[in-house]
C-alpha positions as MATLAB code, in Angstrom:
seq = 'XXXXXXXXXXXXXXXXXXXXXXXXXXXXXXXXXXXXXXXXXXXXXXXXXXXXXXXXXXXXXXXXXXXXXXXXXXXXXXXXXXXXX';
ca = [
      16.536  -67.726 -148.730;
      18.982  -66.303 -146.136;
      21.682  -63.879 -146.562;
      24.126  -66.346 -147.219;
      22.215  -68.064 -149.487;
      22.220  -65.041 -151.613;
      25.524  -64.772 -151.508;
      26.743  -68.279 -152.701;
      24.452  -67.595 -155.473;
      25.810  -64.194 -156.427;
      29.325  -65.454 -156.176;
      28.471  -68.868 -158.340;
      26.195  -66.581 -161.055;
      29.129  -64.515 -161.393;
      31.539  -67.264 -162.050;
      33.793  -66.204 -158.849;
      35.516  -68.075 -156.520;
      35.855  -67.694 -152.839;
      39.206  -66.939 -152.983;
      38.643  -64.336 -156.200;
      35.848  -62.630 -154.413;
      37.469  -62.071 -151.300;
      40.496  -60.707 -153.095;
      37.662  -58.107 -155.137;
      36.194  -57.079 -151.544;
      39.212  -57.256 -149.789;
      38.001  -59.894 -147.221;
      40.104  -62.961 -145.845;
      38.888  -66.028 -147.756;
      37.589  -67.893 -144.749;
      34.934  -65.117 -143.800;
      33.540  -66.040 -147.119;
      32.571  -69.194 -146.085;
      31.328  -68.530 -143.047;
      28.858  -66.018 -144.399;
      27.525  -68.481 -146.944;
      27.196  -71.149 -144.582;
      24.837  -68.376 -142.270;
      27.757  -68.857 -139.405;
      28.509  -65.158 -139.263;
      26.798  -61.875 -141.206;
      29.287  -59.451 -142.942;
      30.020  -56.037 -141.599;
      28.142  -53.027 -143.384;
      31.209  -52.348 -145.065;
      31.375  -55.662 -146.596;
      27.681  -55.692 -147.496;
      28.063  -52.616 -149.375;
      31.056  -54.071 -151.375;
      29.299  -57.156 -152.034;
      26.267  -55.055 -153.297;
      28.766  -53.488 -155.500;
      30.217  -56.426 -156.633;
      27.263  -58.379 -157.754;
      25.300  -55.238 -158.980;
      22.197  -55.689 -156.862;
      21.002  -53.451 -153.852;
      21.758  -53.625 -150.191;
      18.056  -54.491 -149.879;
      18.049  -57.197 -152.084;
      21.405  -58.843 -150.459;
      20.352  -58.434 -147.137;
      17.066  -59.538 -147.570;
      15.959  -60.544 -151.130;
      13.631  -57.817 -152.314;
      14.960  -54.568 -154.845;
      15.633  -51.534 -153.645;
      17.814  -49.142 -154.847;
      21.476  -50.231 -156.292;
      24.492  -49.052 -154.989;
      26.569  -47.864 -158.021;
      27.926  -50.787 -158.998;
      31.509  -51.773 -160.249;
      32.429  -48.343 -160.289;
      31.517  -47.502 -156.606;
      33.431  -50.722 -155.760;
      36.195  -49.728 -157.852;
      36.656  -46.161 -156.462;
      36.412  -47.642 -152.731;
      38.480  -50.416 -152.891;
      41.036  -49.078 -155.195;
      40.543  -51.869 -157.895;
      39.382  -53.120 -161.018;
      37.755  -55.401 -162.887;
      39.177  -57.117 -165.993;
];
């Protein structure tokens, strides 16, 4: 499974669309797509947010196997300046 692979998943498990989780990692909505669809990789930055988002670790995003988690909704919360409802 690739990284964008994981992603689509993520985003679907989680109910999200494109547009809502580009709004929660403050992303433009197109980029979205073109990580799912393995046309471009996200920034570190963006990685980290997404490991936020989805609860899982960097390791497993990036390349499917656990590691440790990045603190979660919190972390994402405090960095991007948002919550969740």
């Amino acid at each position: 499974m690739t990284l964008g692979n994981r992603i689509k998943k993520l985003r679907k498990k989680f109910g999200y669309t494109q547009k809502q989780l580009s709004k929660i990692i403050d992303i433009d909505t197109p980029a979205i797509s073109l990580w799912e669809n393995d046309k471009t990789i996200p920034l570190k930055t963006s990685k980290l947010k997404l490991a936020a988002c989805f609860d899982v670790s960097l390791s497993y995003l990036e390349f499917g196997v656990d590691g440790l988690k990045v603190d979660g909704r919190n972390f994402l919360c405090k960095f991007c300046n948002i919550g969740f409802q």
